[in-house]
Biopython code that builds the backbone (N, CA, C, O; Angstrom):
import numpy as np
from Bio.PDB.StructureBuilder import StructureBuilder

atoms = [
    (1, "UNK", "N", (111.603, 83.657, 119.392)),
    (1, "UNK", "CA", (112.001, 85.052, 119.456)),
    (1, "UNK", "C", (113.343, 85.209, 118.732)),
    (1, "UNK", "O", (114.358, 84.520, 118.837)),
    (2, "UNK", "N", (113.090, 86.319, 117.948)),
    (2, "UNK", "CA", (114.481, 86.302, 117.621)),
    (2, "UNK", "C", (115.678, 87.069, 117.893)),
    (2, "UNK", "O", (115.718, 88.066, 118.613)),
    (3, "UNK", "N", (116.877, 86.428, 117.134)),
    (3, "UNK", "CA", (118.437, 87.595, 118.311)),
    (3, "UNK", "C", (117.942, 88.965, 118.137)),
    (3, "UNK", "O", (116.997, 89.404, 117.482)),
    (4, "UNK", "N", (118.587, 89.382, 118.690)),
    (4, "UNK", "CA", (118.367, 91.089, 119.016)),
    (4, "UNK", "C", (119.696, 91.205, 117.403)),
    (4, "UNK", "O", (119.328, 91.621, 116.305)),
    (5, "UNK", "N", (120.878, 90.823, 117.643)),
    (5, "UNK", "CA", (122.102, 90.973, 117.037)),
    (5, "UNK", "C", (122.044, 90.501, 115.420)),
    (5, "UNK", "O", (122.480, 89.355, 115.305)),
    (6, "UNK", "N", (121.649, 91.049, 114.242)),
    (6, "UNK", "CA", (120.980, 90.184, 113.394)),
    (6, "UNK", "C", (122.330, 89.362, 112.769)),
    (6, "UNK", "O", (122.240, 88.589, 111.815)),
    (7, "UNK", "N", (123.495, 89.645, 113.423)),
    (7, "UNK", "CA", (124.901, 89.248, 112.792)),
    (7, "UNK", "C", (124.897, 87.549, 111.871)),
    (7, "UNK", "O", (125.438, 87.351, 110.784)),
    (8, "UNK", "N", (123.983, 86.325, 112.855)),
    (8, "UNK", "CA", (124.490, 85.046, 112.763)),
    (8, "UNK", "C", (123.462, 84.953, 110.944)),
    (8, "UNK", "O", (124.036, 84.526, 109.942)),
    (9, "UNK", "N", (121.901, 85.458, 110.905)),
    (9, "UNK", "CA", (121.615, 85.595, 109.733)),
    (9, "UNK", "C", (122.779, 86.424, 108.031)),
    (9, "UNK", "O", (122.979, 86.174, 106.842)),
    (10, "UNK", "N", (123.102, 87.232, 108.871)),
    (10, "UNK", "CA", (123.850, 88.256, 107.251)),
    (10, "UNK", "C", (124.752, 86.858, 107.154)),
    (10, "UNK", "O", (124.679, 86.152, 106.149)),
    (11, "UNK", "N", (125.814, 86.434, 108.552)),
    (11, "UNK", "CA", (127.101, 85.521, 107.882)),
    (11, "UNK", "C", (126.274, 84.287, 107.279)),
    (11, "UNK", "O", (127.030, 83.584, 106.609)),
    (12, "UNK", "N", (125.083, 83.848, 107.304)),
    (12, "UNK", "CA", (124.882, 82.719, 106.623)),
    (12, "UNK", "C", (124.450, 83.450, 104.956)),
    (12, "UNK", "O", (125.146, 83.098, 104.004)),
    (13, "UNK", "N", (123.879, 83.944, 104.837)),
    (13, "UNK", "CA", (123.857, 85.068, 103.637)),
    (13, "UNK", "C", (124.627, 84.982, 102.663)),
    (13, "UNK", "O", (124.486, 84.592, 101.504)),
    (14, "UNK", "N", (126.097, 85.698, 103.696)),
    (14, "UNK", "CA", (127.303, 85.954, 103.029)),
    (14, "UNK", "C", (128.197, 84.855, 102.632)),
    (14, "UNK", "O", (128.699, 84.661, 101.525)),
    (15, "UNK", "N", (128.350, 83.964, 104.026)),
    (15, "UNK", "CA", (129.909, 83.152, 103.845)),
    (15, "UNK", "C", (128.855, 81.730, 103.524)),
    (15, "UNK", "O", (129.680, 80.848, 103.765)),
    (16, "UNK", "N", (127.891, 81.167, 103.234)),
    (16, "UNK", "CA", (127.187, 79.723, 103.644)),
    (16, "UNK", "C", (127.151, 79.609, 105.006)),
    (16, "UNK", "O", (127.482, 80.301, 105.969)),
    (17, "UNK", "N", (126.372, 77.931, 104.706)),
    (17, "UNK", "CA", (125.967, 77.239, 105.889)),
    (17, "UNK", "C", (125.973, 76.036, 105.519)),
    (17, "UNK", "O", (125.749, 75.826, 104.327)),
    (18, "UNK", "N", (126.225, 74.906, 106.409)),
    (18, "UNK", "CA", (126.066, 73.228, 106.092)),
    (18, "UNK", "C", (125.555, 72.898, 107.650)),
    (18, "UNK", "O", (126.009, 73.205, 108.753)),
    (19, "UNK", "N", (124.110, 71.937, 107.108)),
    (19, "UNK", "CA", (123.754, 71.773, 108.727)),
    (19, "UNK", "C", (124.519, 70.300, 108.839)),
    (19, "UNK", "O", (124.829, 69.684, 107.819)),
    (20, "UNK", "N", (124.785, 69.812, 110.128)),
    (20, "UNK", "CA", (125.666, 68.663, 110.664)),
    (20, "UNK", "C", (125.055, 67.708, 109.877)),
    (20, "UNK", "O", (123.926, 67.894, 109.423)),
    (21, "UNK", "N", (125.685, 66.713, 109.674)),
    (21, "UNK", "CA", (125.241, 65.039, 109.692)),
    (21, "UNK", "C", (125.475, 64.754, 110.436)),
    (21, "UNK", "O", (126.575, 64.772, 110.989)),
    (22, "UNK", "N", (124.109, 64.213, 110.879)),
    (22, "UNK", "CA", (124.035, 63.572, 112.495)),
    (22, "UNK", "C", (123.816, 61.989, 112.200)),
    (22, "UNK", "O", (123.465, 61.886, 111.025)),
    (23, "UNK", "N", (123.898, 60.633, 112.871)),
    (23, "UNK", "CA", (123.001, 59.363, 113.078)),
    (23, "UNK", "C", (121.575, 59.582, 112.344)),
    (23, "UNK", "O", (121.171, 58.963, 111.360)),
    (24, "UNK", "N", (120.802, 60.770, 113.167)),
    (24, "UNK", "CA", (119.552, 60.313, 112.523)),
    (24, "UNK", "C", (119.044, 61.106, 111.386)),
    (24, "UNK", "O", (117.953, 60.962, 110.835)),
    (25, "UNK", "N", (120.144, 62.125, 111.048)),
    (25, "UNK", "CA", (119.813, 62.995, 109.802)),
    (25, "UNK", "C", (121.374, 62.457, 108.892)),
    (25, "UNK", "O", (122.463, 62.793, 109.358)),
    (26, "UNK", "N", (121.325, 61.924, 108.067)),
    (26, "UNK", "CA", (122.509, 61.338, 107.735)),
    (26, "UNK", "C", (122.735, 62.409, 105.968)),
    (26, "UNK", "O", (123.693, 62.498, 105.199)),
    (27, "UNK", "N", (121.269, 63.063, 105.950)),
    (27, "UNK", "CA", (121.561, 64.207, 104.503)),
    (27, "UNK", "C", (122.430, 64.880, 104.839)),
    (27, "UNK", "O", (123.093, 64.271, 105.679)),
    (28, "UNK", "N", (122.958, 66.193, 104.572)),
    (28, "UNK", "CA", (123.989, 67.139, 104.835)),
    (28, "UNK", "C", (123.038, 68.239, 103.477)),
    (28, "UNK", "O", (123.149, 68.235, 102.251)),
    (29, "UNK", "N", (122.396, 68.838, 104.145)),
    (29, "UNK", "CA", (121.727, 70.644, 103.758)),
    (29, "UNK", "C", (123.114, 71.768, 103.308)),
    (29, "UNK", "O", (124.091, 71.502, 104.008)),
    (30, "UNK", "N", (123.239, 72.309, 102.845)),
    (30, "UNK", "CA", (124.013, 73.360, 102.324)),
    (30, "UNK", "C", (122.970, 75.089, 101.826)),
    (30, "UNK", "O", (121.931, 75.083, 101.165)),
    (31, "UNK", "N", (123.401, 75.870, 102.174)),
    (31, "UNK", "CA", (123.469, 77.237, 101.289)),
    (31, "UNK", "C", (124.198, 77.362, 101.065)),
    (31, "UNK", "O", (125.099, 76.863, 101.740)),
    (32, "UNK", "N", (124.516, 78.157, 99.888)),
    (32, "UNK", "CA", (125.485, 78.845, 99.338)),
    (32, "UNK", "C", (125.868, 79.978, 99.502)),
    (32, "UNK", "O", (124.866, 80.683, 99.613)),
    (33, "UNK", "N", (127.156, 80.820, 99.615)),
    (33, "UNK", "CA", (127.912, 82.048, 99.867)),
    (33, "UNK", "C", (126.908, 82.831, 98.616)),
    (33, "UNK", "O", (126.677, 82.318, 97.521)),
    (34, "UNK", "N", (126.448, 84.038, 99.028)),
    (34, "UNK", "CA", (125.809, 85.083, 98.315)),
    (34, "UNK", "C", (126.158, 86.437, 97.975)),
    (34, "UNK", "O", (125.607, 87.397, 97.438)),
    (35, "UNK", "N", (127.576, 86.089, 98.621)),
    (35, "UNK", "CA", (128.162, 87.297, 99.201)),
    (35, "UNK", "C", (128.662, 88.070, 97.647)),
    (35, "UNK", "O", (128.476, 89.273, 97.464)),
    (36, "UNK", "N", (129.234, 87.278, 96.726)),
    (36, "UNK", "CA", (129.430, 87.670, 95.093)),
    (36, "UNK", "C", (128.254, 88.261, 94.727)),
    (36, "UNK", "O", (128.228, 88.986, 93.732)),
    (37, "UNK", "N", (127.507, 88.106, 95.230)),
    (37, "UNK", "CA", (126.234, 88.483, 94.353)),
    (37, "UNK", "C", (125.502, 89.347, 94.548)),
    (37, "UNK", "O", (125.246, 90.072, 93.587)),
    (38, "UNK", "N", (124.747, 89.686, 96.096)),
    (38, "UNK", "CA", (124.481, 90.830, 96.421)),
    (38, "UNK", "C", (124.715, 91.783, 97.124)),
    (38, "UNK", "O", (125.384, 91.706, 98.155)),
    (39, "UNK", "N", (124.180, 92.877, 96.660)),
    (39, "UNK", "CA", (124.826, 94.335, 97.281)),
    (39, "UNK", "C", (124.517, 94.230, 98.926)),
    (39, "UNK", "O", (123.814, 93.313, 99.350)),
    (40, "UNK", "N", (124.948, 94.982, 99.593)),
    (40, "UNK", "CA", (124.694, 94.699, 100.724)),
    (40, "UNK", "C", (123.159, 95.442, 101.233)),
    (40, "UNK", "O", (122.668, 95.373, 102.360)),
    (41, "UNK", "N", (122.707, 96.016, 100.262)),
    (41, "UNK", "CA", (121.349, 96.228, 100.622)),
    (41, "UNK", "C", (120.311, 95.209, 100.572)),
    (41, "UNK", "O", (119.411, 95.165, 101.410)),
    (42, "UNK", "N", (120.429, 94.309, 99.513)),
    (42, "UNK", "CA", (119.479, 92.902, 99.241)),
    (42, "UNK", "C", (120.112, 92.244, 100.199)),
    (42, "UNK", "O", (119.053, 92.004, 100.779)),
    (43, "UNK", "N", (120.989, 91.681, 100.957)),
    (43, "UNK", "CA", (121.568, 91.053, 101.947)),
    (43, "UNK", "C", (120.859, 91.524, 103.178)),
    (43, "UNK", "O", (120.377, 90.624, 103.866)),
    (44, "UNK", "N", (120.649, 93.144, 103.722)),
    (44, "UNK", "CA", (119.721, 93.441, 104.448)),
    (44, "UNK", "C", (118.116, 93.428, 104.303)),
    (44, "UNK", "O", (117.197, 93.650, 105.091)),
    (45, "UNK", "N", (118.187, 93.085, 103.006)),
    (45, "UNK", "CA", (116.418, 92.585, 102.404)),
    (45, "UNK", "C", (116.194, 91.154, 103.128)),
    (45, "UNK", "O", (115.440, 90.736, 104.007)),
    (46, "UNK", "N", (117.181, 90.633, 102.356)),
    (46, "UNK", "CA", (116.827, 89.322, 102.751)),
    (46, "UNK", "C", (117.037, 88.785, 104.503)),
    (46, "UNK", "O", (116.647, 87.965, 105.334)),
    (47, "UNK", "N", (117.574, 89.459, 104.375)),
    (47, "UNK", "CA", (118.113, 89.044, 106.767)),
    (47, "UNK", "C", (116.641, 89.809, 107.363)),
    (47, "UNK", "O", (116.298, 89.437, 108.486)),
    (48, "UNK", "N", (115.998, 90.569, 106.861)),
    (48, "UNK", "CA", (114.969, 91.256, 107.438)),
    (48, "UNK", "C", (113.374, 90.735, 107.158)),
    (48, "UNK", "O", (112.277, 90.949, 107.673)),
    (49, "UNK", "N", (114.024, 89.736, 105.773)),
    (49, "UNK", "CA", (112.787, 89.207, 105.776)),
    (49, "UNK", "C", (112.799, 88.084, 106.542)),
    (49, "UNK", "O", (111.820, 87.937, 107.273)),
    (50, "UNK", "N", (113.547, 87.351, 106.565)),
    (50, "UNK", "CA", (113.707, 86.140, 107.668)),
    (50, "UNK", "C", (113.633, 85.965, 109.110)),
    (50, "UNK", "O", (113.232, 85.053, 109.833)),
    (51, "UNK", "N", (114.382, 87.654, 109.403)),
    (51, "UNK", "CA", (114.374, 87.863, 110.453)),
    (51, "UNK", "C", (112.616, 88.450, 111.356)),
    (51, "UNK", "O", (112.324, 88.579, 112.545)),
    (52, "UNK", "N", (111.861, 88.653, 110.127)),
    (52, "UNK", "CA", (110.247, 89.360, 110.192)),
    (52, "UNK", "C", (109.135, 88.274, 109.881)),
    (52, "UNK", "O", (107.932, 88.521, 109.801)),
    (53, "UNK", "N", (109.667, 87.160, 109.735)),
    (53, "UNK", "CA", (108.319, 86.522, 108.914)),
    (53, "UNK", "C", (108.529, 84.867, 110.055)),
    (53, "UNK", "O", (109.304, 84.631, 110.981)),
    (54, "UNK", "N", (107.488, 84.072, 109.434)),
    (54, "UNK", "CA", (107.339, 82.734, 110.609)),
    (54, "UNK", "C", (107.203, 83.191, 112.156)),
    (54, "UNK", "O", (107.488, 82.443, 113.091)),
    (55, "UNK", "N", (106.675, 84.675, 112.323)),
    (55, "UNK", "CA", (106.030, 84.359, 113.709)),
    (55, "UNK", "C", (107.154, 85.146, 114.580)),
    (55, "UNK", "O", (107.356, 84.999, 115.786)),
    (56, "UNK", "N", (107.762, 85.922, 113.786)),
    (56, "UNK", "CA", (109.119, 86.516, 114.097)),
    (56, "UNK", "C", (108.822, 87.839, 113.969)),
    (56, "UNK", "O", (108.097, 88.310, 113.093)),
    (57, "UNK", "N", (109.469, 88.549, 114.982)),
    (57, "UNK", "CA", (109.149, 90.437, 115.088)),
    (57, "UNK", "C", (110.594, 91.170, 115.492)),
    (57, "UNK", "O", (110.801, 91.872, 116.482)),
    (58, "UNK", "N", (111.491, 90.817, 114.485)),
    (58, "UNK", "CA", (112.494, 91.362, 114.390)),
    (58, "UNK", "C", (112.728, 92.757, 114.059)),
    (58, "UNK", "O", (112.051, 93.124, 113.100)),
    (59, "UNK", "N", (113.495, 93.658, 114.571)),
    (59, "UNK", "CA", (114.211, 95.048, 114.007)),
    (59, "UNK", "C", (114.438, 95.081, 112.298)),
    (59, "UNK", "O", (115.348, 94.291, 112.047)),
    (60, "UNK", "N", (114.095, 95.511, 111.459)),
    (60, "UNK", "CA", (114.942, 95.857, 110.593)),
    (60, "UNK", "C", (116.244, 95.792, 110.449)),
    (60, "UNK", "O", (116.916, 96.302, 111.345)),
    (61, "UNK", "N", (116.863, 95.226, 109.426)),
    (61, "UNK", "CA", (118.163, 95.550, 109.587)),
    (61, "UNK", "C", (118.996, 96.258, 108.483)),
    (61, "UNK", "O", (118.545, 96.435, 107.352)),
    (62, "UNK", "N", (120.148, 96.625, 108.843)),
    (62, "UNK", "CA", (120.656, 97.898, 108.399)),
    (62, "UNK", "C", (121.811, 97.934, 107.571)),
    (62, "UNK", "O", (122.956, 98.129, 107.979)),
    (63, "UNK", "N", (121.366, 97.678, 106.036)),
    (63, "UNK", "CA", (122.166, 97.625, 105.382)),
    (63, "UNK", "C", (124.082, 97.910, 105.888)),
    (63, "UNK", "O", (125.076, 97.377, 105.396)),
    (64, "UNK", "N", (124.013, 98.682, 106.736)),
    (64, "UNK", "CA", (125.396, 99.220, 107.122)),
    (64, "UNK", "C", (126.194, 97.842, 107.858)),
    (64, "UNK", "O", (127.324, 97.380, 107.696)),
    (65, "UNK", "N", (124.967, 97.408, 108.790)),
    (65, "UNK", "CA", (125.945, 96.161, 108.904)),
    (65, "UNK", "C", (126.653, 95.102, 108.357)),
    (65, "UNK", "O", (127.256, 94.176, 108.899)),
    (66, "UNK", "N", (126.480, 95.391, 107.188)),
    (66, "UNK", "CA", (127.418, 94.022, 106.510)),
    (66, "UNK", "C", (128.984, 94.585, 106.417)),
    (66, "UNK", "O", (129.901, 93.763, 106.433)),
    (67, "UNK", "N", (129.220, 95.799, 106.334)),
    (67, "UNK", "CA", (130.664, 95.991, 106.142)),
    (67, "UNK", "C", (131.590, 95.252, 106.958)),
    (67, "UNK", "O", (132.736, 94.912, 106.662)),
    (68, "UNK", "N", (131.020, 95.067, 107.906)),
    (68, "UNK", "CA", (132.334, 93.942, 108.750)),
    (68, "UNK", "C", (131.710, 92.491, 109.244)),
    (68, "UNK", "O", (131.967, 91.681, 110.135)),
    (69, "UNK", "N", (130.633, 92.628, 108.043)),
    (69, "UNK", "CA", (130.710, 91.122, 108.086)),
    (69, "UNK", "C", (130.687, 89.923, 106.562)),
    (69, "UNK", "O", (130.600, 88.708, 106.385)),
    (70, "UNK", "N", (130.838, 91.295, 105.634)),
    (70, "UNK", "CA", (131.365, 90.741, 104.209)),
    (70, "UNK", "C", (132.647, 90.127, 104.233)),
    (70, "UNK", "O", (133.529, 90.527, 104.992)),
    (71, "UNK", "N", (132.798, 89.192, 103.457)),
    (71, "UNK", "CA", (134.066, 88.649, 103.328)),
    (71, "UNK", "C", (135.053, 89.390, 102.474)),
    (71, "UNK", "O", (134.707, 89.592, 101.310)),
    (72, "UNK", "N", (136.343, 89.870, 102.902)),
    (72, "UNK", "CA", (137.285, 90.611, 102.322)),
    (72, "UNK", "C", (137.754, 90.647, 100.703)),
    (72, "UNK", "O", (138.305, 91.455, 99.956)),
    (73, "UNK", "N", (137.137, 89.119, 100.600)),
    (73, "UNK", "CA", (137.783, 89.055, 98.580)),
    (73, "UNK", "C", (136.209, 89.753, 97.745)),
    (73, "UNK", "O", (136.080, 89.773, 96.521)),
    (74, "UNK", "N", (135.250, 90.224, 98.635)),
    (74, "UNK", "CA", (134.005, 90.662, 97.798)),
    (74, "UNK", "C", (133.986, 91.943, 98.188)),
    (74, "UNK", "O", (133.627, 92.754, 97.334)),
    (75, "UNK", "N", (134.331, 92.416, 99.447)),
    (75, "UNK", "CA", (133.737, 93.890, 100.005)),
    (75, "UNK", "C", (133.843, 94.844, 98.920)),
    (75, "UNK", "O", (132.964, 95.676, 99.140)),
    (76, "UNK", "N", (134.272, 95.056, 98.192)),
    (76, "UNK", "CA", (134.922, 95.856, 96.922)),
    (76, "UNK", "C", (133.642, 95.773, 95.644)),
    (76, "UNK", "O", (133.220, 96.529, 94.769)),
    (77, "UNK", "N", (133.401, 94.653, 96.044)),
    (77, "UNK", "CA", (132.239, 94.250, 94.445)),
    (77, "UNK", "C", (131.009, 95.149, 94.498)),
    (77, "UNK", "O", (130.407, 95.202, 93.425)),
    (78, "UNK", "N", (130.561, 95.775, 95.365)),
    (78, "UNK", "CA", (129.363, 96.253, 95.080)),
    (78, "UNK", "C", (129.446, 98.121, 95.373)),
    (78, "UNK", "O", (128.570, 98.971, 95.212)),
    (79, "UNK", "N", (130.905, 98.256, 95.862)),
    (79, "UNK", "CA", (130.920, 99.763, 96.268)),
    (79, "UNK", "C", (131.207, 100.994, 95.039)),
    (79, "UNK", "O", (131.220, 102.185, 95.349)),
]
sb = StructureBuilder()
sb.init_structure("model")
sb.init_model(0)
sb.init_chain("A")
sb.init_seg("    ")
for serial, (resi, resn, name, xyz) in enumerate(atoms, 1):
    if name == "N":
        sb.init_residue(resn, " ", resi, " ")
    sb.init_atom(name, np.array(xyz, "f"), 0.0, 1.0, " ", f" {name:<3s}", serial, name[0])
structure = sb.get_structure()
């Protein structure tokens, strides 16, 4: 099931992600910050598709939320 809050998807979006190195996963996974790149409407494309697909029946989400969760050296780039 997924969060109600779609917040923890947009910040991986926006700022990255690195999953742990653990003992028995000793790779280290990365995304990359997207936040240069798209407007905050494709940012709500993409959180809605993730958040809708694999068995998942998420809300839509709303372009509006990224304003306070863009990072401050980009918020400017797409307005």
């Amino acid at each position: 099931m997924p969060a109600a809050n779609p917040e923890s998807v947009i910040s991986v979006v926006l700022k990255s992600a690195t999953t742990p190195r653990t003992a028995p996963t000793l790779a280290q996974f990365a995304m990359p910050s997207f936040a240069w790149r798209l407007s905050d409407e494709q940012v709500a494309g993409v959180a809605t598709f993730a958040r809708r697909n694999w068995g998942n029946d998420a809300d839509k989400v709303d372009a509006s939320a990224m304003s306070s969760l863009r990072p401050a050296t980009h918020a400017k780039a797409f307005k």
